[in-house]
N, CA, C, O and CB atoms as a CASP TS submission, in Angstrom:
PFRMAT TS
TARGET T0000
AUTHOR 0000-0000-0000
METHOD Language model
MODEL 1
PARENT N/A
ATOM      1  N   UNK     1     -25.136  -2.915 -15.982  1.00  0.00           N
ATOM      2  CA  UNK     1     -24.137  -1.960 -15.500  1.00  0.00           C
ATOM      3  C   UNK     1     -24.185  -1.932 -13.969  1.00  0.00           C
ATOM      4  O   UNK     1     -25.241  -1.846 -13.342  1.00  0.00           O
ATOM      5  CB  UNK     1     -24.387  -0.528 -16.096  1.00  0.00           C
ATOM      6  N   UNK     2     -23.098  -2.001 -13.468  1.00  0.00           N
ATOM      7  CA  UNK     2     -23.106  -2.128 -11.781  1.00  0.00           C
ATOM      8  C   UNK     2     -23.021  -0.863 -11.269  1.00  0.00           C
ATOM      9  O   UNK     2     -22.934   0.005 -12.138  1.00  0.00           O
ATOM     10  CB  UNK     2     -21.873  -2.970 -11.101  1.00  0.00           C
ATOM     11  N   UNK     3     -23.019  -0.505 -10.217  1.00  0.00           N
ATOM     12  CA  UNK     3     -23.066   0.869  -9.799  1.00  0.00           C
ATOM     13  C   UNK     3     -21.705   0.798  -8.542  1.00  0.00           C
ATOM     14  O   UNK     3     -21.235  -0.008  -7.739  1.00  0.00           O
ATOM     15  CB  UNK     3     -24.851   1.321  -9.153  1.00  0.00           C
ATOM     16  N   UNK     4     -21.533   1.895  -8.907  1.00  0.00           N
ATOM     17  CA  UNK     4     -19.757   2.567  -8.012  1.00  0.00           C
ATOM     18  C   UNK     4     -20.005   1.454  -6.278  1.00  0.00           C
ATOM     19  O   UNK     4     -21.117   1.188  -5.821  1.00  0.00           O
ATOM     20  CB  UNK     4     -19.873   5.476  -7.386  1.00  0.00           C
ATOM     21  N   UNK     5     -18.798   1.052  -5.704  1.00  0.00           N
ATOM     22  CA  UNK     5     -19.064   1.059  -4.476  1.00  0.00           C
ATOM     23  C   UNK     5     -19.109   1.794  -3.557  1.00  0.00           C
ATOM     24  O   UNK     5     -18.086   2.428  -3.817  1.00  0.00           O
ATOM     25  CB  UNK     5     -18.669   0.555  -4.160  1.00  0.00           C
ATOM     26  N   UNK     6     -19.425   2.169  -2.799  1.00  0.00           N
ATOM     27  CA  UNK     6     -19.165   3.019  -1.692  1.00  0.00           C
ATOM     28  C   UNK     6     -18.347   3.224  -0.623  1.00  0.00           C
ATOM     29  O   UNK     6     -18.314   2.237   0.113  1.00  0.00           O
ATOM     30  CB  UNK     6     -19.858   3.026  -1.266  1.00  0.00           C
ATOM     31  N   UNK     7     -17.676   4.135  -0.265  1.00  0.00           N
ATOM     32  CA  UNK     7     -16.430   3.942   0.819  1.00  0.00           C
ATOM     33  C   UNK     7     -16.776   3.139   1.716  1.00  0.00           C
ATOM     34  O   UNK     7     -17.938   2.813   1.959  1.00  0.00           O
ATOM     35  CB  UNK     7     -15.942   5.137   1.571  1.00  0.00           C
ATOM     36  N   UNK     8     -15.911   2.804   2.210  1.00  0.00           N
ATOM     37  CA  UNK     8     -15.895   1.698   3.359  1.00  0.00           C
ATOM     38  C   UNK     8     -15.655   3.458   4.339  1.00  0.00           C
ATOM     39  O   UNK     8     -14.887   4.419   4.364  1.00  0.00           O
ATOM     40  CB  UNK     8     -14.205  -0.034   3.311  1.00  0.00           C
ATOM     41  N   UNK     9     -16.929   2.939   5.011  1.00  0.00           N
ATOM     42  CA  UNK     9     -16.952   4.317   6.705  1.00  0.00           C
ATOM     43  C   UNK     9     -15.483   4.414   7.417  1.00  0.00           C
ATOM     44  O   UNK     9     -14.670   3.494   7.332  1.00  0.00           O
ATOM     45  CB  UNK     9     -18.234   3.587   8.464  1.00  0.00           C
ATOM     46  N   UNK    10     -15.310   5.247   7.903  1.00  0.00           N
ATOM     47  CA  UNK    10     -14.510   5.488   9.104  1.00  0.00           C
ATOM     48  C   UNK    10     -14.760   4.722  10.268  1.00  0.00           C
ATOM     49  O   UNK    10     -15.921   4.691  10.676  1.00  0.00           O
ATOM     50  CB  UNK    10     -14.620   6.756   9.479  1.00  0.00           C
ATOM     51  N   UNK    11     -13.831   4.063  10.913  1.00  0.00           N
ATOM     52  CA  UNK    11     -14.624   3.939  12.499  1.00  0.00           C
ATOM     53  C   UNK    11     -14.243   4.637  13.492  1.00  0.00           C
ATOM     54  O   UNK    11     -14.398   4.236  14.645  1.00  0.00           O
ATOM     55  CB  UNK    11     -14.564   2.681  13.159  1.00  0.00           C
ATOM     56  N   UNK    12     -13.715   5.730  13.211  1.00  0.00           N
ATOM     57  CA  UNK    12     -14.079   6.665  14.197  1.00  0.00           C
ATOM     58  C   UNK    12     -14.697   7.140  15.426  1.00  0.00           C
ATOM     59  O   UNK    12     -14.887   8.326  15.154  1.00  0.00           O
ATOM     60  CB  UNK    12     -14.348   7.035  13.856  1.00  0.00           C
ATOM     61  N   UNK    13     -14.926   7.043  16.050  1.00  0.00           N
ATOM     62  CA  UNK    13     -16.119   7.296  17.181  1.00  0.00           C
ATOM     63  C   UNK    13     -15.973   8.732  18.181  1.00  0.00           C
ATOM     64  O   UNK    13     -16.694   9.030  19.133  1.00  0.00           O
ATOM     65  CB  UNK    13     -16.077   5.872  18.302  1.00  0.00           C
ATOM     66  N   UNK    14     -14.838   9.474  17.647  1.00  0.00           N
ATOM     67  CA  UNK    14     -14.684  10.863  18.306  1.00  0.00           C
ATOM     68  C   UNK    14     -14.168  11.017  19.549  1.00  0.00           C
ATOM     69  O   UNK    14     -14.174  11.937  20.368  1.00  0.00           O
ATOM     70  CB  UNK    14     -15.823  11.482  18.412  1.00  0.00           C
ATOM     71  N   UNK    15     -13.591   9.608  19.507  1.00  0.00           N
ATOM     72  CA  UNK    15     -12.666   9.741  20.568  1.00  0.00           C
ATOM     73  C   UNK    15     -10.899   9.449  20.627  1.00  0.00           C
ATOM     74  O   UNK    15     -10.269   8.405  20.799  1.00  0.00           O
ATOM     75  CB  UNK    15     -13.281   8.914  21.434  1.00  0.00           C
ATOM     76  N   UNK    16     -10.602  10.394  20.477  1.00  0.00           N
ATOM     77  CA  UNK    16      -9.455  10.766  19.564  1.00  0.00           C
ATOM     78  C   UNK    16      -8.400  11.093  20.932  1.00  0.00           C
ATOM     79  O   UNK    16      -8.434  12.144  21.572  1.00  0.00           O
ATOM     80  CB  UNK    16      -9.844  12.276  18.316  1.00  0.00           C
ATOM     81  N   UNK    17      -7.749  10.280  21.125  1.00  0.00           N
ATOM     82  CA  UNK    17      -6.744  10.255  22.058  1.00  0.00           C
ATOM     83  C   UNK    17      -5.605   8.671  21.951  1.00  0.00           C
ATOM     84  O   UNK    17      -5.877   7.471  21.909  1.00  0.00           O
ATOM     85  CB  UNK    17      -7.651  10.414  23.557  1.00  0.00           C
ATOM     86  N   UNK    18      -4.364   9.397  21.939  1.00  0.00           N
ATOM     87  CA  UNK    18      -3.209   7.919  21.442  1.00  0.00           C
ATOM     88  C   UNK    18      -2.691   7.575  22.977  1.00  0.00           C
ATOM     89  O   UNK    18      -2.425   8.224  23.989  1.00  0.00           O
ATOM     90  CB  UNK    18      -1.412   8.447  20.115  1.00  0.00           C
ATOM     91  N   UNK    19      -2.702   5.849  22.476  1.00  0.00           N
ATOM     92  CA  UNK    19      -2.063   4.993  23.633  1.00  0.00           C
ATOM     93  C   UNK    19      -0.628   5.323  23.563  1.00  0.00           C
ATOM     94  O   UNK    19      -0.093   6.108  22.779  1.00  0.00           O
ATOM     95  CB  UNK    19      -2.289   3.333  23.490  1.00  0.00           C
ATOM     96  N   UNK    20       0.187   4.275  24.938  1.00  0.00           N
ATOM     97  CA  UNK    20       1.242   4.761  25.034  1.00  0.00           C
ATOM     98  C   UNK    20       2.181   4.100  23.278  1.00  0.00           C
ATOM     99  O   UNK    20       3.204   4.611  22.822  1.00  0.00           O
ATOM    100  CB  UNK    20       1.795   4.262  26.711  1.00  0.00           C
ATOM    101  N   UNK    21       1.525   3.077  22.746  1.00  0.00           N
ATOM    102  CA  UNK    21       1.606   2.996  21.482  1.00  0.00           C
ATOM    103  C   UNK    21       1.388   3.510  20.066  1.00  0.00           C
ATOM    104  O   UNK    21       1.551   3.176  18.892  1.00  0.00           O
ATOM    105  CB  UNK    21       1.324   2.445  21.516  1.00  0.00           C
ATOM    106  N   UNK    22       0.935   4.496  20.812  1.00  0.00           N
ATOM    107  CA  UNK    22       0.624   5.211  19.433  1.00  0.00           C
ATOM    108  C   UNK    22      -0.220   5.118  18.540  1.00  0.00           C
ATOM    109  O   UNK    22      -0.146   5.446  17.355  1.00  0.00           O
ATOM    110  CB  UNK    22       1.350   5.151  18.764  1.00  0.00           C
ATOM    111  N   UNK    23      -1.755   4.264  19.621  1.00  0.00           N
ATOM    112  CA  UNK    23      -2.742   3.404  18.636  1.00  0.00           C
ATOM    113  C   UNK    23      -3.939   4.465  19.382  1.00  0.00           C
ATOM    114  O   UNK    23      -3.722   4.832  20.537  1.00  0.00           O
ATOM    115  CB  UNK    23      -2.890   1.225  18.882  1.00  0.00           C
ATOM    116  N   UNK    24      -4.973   4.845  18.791  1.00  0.00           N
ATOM    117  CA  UNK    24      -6.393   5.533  18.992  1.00  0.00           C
ATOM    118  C   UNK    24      -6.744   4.709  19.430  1.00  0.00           C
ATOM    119  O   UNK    24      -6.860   3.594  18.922  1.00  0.00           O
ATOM    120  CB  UNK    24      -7.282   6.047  18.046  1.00  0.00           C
ATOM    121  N   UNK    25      -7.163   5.243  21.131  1.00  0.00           N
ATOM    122  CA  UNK    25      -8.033   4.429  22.165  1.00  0.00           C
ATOM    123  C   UNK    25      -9.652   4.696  21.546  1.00  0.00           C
ATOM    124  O   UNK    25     -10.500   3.836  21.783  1.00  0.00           O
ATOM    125  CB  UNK    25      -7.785   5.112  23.992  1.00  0.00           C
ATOM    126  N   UNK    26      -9.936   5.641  20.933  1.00  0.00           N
ATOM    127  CA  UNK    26     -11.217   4.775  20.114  1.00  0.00           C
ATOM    128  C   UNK    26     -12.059   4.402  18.968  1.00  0.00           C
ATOM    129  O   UNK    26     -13.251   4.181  18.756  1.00  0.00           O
ATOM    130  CB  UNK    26     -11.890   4.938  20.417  1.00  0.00           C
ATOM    131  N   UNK    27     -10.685   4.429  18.156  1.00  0.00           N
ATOM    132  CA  UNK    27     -11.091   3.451  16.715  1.00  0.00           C
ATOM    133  C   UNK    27     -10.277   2.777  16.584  1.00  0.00           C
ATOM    134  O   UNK    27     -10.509   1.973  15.681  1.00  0.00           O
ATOM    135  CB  UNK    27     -11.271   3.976  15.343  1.00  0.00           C
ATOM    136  N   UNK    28      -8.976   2.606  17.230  1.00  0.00           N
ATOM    137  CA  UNK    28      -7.916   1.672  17.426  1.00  0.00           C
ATOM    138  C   UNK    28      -6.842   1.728  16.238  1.00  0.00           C
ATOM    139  O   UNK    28      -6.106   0.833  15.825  1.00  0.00           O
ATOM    140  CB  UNK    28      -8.535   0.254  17.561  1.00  0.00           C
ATOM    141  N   UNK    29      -6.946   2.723  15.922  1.00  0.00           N
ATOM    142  CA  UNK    29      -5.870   2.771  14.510  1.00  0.00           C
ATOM    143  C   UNK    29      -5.319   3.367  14.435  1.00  0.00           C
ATOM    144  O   UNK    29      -5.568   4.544  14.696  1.00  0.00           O
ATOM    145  CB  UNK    29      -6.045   2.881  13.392  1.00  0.00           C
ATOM    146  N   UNK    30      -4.441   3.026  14.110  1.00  0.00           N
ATOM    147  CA  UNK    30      -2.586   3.615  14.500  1.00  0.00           C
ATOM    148  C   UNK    30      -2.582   5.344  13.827  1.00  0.00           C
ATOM    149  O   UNK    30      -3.495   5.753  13.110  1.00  0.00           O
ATOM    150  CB  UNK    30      -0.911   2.286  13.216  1.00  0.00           C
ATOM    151  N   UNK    31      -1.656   6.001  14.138  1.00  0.00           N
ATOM    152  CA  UNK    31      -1.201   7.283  13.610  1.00  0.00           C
ATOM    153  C   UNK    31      -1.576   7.193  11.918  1.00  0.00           C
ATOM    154  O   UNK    31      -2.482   7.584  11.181  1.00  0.00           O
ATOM    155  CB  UNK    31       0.552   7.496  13.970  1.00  0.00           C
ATOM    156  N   UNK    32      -0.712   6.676  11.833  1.00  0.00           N
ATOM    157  CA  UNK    32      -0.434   6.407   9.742  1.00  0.00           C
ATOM    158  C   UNK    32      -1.694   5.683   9.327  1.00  0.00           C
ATOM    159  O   UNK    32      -1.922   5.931   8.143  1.00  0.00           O
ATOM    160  CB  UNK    32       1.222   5.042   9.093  1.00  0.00           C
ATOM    161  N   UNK    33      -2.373   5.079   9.729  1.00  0.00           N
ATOM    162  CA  UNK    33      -3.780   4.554   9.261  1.00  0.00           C
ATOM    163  C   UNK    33      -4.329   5.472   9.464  1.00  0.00           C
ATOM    164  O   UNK    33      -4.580   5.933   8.351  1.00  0.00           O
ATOM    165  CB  UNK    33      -4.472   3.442   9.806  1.00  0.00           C
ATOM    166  N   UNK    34      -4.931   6.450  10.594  1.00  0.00           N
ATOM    167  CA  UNK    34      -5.907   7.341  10.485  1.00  0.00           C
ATOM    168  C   UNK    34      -5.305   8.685   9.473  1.00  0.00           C
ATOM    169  O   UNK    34      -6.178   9.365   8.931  1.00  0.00           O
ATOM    170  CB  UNK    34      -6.346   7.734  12.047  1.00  0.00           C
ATOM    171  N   UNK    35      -4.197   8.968   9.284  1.00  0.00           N
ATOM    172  CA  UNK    35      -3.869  10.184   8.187  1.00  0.00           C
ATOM    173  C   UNK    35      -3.729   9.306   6.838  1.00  0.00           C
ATOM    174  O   UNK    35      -3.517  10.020   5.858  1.00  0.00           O
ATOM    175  CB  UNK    35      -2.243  11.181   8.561  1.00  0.00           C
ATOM    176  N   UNK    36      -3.775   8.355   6.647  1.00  0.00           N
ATOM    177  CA  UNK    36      -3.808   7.835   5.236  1.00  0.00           C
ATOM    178  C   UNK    36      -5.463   7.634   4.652  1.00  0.00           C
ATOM    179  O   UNK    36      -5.874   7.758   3.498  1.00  0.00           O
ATOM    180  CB  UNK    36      -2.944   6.298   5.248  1.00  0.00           C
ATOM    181  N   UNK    37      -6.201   7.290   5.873  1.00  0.00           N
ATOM    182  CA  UNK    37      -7.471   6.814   5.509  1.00  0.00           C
ATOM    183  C   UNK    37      -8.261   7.299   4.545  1.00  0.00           C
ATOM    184  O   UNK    37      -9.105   6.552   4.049  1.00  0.00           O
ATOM    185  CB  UNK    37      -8.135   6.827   6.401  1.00  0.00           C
ATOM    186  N   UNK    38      -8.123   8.677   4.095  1.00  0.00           N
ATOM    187  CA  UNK    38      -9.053   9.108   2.899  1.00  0.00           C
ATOM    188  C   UNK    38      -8.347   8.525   1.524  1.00  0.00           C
ATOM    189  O   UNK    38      -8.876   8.375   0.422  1.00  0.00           O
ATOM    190  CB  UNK    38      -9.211  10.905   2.825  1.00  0.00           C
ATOM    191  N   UNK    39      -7.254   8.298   1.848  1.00  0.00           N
ATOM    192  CA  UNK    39      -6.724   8.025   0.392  1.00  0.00           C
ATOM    193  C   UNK    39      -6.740   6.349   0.188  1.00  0.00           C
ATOM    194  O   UNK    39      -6.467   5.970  -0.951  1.00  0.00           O
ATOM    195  CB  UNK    39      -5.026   8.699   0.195  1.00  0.00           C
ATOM    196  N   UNK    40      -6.966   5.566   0.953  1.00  0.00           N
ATOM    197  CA  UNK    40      -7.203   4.197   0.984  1.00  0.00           C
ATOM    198  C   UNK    40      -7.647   3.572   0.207  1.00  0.00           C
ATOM    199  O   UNK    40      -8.595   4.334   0.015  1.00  0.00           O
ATOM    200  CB  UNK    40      -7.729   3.872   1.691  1.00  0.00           C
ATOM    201  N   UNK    41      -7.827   2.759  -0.501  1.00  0.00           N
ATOM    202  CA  UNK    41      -8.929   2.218  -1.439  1.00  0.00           C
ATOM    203  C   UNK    41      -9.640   1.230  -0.346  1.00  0.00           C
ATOM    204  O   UNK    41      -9.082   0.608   0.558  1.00  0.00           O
ATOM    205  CB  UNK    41      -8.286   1.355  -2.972  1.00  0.00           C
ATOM    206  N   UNK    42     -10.952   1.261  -0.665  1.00  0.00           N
ATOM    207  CA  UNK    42     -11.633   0.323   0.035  1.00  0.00           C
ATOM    208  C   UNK    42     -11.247  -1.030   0.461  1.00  0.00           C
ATOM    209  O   UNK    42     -11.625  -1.424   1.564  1.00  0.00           O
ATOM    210  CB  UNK    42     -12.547   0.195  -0.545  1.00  0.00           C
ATOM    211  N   UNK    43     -10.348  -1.977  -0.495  1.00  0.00           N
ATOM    212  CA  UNK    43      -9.962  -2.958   0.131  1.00  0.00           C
ATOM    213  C   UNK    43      -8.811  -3.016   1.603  1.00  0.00           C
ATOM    214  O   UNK    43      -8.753  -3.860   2.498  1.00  0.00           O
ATOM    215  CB  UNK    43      -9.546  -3.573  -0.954  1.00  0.00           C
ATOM    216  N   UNK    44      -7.800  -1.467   1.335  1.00  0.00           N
ATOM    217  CA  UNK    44      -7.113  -1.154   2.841  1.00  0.00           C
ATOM    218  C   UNK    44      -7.801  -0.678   3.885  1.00  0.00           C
ATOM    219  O   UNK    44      -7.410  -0.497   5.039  1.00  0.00           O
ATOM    220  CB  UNK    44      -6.124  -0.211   2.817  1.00  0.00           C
ATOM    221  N   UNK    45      -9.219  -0.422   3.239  1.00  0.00           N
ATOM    222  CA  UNK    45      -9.824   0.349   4.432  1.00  0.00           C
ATOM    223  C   UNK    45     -10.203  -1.017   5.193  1.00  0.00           C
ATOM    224  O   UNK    45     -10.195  -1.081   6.422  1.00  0.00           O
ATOM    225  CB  UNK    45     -11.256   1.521   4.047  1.00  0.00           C
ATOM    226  N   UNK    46     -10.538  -2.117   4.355  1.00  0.00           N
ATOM    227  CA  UNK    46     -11.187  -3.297   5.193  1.00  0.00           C
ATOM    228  C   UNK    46     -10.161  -4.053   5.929  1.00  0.00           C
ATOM    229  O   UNK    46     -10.393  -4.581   7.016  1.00  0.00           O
ATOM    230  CB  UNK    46     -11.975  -4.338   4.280  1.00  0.00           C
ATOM    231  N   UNK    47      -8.917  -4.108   5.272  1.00  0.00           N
ATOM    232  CA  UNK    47      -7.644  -4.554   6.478  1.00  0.00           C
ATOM    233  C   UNK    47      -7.111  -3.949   7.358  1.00  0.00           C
ATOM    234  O   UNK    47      -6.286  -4.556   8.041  1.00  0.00           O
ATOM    235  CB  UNK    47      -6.556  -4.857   6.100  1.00  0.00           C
ATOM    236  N   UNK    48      -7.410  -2.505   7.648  1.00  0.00           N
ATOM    237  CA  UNK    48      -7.322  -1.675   8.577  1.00  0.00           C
ATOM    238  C   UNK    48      -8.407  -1.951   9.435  1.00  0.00           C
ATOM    239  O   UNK    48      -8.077  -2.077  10.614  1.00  0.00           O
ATOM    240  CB  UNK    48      -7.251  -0.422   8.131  1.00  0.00           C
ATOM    241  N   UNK    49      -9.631  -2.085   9.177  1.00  0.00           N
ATOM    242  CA  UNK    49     -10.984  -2.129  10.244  1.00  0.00           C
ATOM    243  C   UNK    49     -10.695  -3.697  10.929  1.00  0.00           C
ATOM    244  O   UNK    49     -11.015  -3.989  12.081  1.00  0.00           O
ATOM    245  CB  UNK    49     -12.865  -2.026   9.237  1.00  0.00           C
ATOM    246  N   UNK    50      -9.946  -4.734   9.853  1.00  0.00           N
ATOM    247  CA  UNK    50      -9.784  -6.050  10.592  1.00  0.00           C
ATOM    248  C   UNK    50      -8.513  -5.824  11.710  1.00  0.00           C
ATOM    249  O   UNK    50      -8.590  -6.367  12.812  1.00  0.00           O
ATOM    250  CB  UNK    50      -9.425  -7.362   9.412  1.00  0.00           C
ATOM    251  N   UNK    51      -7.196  -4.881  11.299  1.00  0.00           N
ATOM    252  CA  UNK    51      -6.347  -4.850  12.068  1.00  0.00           C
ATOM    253  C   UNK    51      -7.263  -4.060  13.445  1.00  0.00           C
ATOM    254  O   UNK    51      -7.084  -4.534  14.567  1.00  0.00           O
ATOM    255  CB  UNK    51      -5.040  -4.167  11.353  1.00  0.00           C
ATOM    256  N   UNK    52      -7.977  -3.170  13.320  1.00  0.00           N
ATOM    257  CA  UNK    52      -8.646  -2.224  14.314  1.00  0.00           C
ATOM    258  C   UNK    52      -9.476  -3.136  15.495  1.00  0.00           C
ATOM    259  O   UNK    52      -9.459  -2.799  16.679  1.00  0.00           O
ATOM    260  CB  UNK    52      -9.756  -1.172  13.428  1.00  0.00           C
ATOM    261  N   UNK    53     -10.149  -4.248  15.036  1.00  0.00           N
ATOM    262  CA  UNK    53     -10.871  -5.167  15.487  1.00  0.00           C
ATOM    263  C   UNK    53      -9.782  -6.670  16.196  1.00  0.00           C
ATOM    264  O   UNK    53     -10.179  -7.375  17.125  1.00  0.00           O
ATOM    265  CB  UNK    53     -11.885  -5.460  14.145  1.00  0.00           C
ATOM    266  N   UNK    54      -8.595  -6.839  15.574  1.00  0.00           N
ATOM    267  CA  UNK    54      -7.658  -7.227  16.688  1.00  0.00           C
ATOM    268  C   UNK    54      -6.527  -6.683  17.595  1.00  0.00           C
ATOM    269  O   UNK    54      -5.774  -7.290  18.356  1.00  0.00           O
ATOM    270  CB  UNK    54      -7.180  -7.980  16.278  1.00  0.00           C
ATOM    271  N   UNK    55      -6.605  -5.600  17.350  1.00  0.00           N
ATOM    272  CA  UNK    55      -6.183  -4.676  18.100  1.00  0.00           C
ATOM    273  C   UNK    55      -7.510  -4.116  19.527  1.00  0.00           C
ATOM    274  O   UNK    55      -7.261  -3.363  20.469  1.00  0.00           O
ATOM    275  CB  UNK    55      -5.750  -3.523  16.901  1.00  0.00           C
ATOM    276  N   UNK    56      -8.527  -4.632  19.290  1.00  0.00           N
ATOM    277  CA  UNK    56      -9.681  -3.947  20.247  1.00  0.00           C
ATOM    278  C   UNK    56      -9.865  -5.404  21.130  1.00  0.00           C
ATOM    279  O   UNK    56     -10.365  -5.186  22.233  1.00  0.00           O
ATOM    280  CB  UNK    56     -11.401  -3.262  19.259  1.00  0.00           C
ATOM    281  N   UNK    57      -9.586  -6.731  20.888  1.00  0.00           N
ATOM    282  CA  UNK    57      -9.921  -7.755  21.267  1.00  0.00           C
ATOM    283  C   UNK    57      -8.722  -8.055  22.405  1.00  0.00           C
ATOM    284  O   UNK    57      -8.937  -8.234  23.603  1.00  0.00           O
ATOM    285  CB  UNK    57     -10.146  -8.661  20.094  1.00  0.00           C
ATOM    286  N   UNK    58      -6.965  -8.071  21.528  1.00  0.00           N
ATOM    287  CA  UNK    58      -6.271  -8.048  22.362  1.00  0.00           C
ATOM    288  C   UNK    58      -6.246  -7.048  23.653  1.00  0.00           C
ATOM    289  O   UNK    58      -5.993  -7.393  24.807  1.00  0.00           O
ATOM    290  CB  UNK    58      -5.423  -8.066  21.733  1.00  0.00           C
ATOM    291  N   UNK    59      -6.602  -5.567  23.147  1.00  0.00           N
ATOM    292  CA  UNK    59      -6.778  -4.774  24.471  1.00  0.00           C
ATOM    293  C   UNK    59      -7.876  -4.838  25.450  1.00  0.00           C
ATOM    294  O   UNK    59      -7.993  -4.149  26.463  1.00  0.00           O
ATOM    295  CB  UNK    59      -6.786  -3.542  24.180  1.00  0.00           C
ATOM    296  N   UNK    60      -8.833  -5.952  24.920  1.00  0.00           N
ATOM    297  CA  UNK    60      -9.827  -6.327  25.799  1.00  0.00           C
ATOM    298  C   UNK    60     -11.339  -5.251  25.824  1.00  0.00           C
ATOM    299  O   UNK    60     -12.317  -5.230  26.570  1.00  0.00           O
ATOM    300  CB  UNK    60      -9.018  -6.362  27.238  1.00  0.00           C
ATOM    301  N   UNK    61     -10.975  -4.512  24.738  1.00  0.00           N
ATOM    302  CA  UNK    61     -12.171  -3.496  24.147  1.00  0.00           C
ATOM    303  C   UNK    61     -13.326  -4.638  23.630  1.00  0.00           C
ATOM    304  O   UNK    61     -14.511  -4.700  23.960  1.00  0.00           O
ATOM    305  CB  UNK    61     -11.526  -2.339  22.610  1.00  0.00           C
ATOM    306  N   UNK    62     -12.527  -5.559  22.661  1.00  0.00           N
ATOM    307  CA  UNK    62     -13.945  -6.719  22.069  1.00  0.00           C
ATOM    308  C   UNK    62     -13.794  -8.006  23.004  1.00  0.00           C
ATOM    309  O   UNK    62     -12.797  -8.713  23.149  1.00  0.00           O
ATOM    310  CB  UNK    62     -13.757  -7.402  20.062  1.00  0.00           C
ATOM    311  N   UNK    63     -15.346  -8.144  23.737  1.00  0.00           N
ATOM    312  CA  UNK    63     -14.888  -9.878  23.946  1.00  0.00           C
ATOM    313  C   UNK    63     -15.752 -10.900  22.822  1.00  0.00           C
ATOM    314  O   UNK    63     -16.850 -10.798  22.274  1.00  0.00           O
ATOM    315  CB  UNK    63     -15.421 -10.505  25.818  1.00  0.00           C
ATOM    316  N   UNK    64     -14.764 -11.824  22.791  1.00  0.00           N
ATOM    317  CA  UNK    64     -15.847 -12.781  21.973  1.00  0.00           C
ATOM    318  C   UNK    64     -16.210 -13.689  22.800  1.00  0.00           C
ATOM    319  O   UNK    64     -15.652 -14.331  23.690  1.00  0.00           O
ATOM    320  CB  UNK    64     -15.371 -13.529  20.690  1.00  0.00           C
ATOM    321  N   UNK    65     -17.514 -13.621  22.241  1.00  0.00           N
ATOM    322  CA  UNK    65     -19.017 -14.855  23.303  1.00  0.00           C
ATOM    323  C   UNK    65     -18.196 -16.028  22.560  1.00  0.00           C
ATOM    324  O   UNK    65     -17.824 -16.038  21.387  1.00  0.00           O
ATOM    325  CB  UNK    65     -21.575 -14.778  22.690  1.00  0.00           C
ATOM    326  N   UNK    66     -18.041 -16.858  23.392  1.00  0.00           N
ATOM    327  CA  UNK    66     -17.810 -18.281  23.387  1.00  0.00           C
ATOM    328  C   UNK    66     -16.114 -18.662  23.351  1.00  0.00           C
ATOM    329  O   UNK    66     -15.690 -19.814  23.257  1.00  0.00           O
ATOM    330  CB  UNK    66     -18.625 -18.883  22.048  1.00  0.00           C
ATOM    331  N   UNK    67     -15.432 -17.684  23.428  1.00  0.00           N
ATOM    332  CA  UNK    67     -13.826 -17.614  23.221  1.00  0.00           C
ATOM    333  C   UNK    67     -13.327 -18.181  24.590  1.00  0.00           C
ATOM    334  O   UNK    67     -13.823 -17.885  25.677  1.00  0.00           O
ATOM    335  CB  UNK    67     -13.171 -15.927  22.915  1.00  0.00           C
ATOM    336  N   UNK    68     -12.345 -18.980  24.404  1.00  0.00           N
ATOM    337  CA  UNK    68     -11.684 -19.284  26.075  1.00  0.00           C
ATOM    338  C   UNK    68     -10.822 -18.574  26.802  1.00  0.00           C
ATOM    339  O   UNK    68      -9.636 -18.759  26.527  1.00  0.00           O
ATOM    340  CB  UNK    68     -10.956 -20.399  26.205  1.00  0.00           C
ATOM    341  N   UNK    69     -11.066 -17.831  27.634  1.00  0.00           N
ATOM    342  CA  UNK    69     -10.147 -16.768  28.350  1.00  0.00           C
ATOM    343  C   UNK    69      -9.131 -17.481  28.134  1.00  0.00           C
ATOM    344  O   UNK    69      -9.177 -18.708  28.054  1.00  0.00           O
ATOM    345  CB  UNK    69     -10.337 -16.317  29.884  1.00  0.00           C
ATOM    346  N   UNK    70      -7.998 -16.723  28.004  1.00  0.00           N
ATOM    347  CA  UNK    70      -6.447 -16.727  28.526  1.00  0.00           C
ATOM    348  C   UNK    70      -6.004 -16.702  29.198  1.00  0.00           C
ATOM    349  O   UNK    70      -6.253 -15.718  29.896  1.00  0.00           O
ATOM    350  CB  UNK    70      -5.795 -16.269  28.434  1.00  0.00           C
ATOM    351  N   UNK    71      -4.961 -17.628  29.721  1.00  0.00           N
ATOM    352  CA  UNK    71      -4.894 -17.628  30.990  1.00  0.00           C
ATOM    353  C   UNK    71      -3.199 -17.308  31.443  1.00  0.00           C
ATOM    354  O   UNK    71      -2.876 -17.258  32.630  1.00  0.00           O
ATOM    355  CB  UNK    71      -5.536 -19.036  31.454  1.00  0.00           C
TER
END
């Protein structure tokens, strides 16, 4: 018998303020993603944390080691 999974976390970080887009400067997720998020099933929660994570790269929040700047 397997046991329940567990929510996929919030990424949250309590810093709760919207770009001029309408995206959380610090979990990066849009209006409608952060008021939907409790009701999510874990697999939207994980395409939301991937959209959150290219949304943090393009704004230059993530760099990736070994990536070739843009030029």
């Amino acid at each position: 018998m397997s046991t329940p999974e567990r929510p996929v976390a919030s990424p949250c970080v309590s810093i709760c303020a919207l770009d001029d887009d309408d995206i959380c400067t610090g979990c990066q997720r849009t209006v409608e993603e952060i008021t939907r998020w409790s009701r999510m099933t874990n697999e939207e929660r994980r395409t939301v944390l991937g959209l959150c994570h290219e949304r943090a790269k393009v704004s230059g929040l993530v760099w990736m080691i070994g990536a070739k700047p843009q030029l």
